[in-house]
N, C-alpha and C positions, 0 to 999 in steps of 0.2 A: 736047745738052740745054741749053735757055736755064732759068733761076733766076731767081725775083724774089725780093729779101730785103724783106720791110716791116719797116723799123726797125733804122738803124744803132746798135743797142745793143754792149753790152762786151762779149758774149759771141757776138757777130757777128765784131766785132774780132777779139778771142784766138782763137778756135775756132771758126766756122763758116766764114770766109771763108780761111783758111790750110787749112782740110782740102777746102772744096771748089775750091782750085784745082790742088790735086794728082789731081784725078780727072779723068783722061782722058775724054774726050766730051762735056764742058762746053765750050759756045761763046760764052755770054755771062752773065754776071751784073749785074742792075740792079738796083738800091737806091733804095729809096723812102724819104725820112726828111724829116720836118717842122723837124730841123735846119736853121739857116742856115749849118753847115759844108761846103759845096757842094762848095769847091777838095778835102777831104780827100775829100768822098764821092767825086769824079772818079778819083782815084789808086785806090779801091775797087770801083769797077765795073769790071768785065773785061770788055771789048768789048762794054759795057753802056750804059744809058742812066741817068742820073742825075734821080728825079722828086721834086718836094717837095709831094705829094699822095699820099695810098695811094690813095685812089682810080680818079684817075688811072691812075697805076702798071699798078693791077689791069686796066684798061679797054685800056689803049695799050702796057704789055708784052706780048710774044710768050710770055710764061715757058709751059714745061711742068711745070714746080712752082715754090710759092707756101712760102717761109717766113717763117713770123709771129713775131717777134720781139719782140712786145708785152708790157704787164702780163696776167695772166689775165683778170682779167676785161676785158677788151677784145677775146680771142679771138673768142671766135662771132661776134658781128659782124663784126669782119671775114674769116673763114673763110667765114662762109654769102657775103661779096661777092665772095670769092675765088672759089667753088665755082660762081656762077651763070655765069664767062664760059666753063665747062667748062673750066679749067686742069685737068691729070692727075693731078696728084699736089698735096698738101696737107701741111705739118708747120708743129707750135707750138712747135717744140723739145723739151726735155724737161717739159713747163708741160701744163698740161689745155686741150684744145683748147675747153673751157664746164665753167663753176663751177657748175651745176645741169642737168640732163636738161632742163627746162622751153626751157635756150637750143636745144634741138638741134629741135624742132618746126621750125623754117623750112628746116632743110636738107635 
């Protein structure tokens, strides 16, 4: 299973990237992060590719799941861009993947 993480946030750090590399059948994990800390984001992707674009990321990663790492409200937007390149799986962590019903009409 390839992984895109959008946004090398703290709780990517502490706890999403230390649990997902203890799961067997992960092959790569790529990070997306508008940070200009590149050199640490490299040491964080796991046979991954390092992008400073979500967009991008979303377009030119292989992932088979997408997670969004974002403020809440910044969710749906990028889930619904997540959701259109048919990636399989989708998580916002433990966050509302839209702050109103009204964001989910495009998905």
């Amino acid at each position: 299973m390839n992984i895109l993480i959008i946004s090398y946030s703290a709780i990517v750090k502490k706890r999403i990237l230390p649990a997902l590399r203890k799961i067997e059948g992960i092959s790569s994990i790529d990070i997306a992060s508008r940070s200009s800390a590149s050199g640490l984001l490299a040491e964080a992707a796991y046979n991954g590719t390092v992008f400073n674009d979500y967009a991008d990321a979303i377009s030119r990663s292989n992932a088979d799941l997408v997670y969004i790492s974002l403020v809440n409200s910044s969710h749906a937007e990028w889930a619904e861009q997540a959701l259109c390149p048919c990636k399989k799986s989708l998580s916002c962590g433990s966050n509302r993947l839209c702050l109103a019903s009204t964001n989910t009409d495009g998905m």
